[in-house]
Residue, then its C-alpha position, 0 to 999 in steps of 0.5 A: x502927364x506931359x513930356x516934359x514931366x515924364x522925362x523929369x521922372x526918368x532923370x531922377x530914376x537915373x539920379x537914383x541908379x547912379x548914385x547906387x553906381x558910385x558905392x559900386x564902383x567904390x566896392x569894385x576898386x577893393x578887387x580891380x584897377x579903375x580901367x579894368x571896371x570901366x571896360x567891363x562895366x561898359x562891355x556889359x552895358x553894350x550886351x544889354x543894348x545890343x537886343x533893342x538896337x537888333x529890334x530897332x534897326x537905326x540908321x548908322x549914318x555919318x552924323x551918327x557916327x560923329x555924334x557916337x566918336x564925341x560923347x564916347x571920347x568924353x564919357x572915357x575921359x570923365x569916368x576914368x577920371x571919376x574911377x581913378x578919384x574913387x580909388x581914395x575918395x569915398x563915394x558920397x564926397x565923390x559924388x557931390x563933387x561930381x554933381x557940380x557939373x549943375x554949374x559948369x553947364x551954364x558956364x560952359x553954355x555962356x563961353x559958346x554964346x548962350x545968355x545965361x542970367x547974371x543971377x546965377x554966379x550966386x549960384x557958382x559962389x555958393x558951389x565953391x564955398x562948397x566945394x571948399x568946405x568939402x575939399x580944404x575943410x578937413x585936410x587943409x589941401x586940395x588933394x589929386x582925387x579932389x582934383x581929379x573929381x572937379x576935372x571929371x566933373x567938366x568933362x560930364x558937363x560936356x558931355x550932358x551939353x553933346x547929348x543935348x546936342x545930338x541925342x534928338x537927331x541919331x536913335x538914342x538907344x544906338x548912341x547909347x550903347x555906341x558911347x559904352x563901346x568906344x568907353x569900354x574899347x579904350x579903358x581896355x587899352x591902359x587896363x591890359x598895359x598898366x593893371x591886374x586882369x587876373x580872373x579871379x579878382x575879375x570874379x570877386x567884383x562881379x556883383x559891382x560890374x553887373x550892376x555898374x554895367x546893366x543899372x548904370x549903363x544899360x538903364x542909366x544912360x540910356x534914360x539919360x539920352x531918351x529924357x534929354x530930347x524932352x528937357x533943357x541940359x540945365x534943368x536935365x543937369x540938376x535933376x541928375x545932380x541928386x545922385x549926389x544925395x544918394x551915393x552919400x546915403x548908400x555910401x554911409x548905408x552900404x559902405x559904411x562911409x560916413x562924411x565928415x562934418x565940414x564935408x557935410x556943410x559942403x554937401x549942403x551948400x553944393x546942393x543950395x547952389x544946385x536948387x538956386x539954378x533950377x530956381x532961376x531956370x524956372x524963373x525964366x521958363x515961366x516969364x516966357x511970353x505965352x504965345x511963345x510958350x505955345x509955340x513951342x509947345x506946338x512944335x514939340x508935338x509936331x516933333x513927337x508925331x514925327x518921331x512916332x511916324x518913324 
């Protein structure tokens, strides 16, 4: 199995355990404020991390430290967004919105100077009829927690296009748990200020914590980091989208929260512009020139004899 494949693998495993994270951050909201969780959640997701990184004994250098300071501001920014939303959105709508961030990907990428296919604004119009159909569909408004999901959204777009950027530089699984520690640091802040960190209700939402904080970050994001070295943020970003598809079932399953039918059609039209991207993505993949692919191949071996080296 190539690299590439296997990363795909450990993407969709990461898709599946997100999905999961939203009917538990939703379960968590009923007993803790949105920051308390996030803290905890994060907290734990460093103890688990902390025994690898004692083993691997990475080089905290200055580019590290930069690269832990960006991707640790942006996952505090995204997911107290997310949280906050959850607090009134269920969990499937949350997580489609969320998944959106398939399409700011390749915005975001052009506005820096990347080409991105003119085909793919098909693929923007689809999501926002979409996003419509999920937002506008039923109550005829935009709401703040619609509002606060698509903001999330961008901010997770960024942060999958840091990650990109950095993860095949500093050990991934120091990043990984460096970004939970300045996530958890900060949440900490508005939650000793502005909510309820009385022990008992801590202790009702324990089981929403633990998973949020092992499966979620422990596994999820540090998954997220070692199969971005291996795959392109577009596709990486796609693959990641169907924890969309997931929260949605475990939200009707677990929760009991069923979408609505216009949020449902949204669903779909948000999934046709995920799969129209990794269409076009693939497109472009296969009408590379061979002797370009082959060198590319090449220099990914060579980059993985490095890494093995090391």
């Amino acid at each position: 199995m190539t690299q590439s494949k296997k990363a795909h693998l450990m993407l969709l495993l990461t898709a599946f355990l997100w999905g999961m994270t939203f009917v538990a951050q939703s379960a968590g909201l009923e007993h803790v404020g949105p920051f308390t969780f996030n803290a905890l959640r994060y907290g734990i997701g460093v103890l688990v991390l902390i025994p690898l990184i004692i083993a691997r004994k990475p080089s905290l250098d200055r580019k590290f430290l930069k690269a832990a300071v960006i991707i640790g501001l942006l996952l505090f920014v995204s997911s107290s967004l997310q949280q906050i939303a959850l607090q009134t959105a269920s969990a499937g709508k949350a997580g489609f919105i969320t998944s959106l961030y398939i399409v700011f990907v390749p915005i975001i990428s052009q506005a820096f100077g990347k080409k991105v296919n003119p085909r793919f604004w098909l693929a923007v119009a689809i999501a926002v009829a979409g996003l419509f159909l999920m937002t506008f569909g039923d109550s005829g408004k935009f709401g703040t927690s619609d509002i606060l999901l698509l903001l999330g959204a961008v901010g997770y777009s960024f942060h999958i296009l840091a990650i990109a950027k950095y993860a095949g530089d500093v050990d991934p699984i120091a990043l990984s748990a460096s970004q939970f520690l300045i996530a958890s640091v900060l949440s900490f802040i508005p939650a000793l200020l502005f909510e309820n960190m009385d022990p008992v209700l801590i202790r009702s939402a324990l089981s929403p914590i633990l998973y949020a904080g092992v499966f979620s970050c422990g596994v999820a994001y540090t998954l997220q980091i070692v199969a971005q070295k291996h795959s392109q943020p577009t596709v990486a970003s796609m693959i990641m989208s169907l924890e969309a598809v997931f929260a949605a079932i475990g939200g009707a399953l677990i929760l009991g929260q069923m979408l609505s039918v216009r949020e449902i059609q949204g669903s779909v039209l948000t999934l046709a512009s995920v799969f129209y991207v990794q269409y076009l993505e693939n497109k472009e993949t296969s009408e590379l020139p061979e002797e370009v692919e082959a060198e590319s191949d090449s220099a990914s071996d060579e980059a993985e004899a490095v890494r093995d080296s090391d």
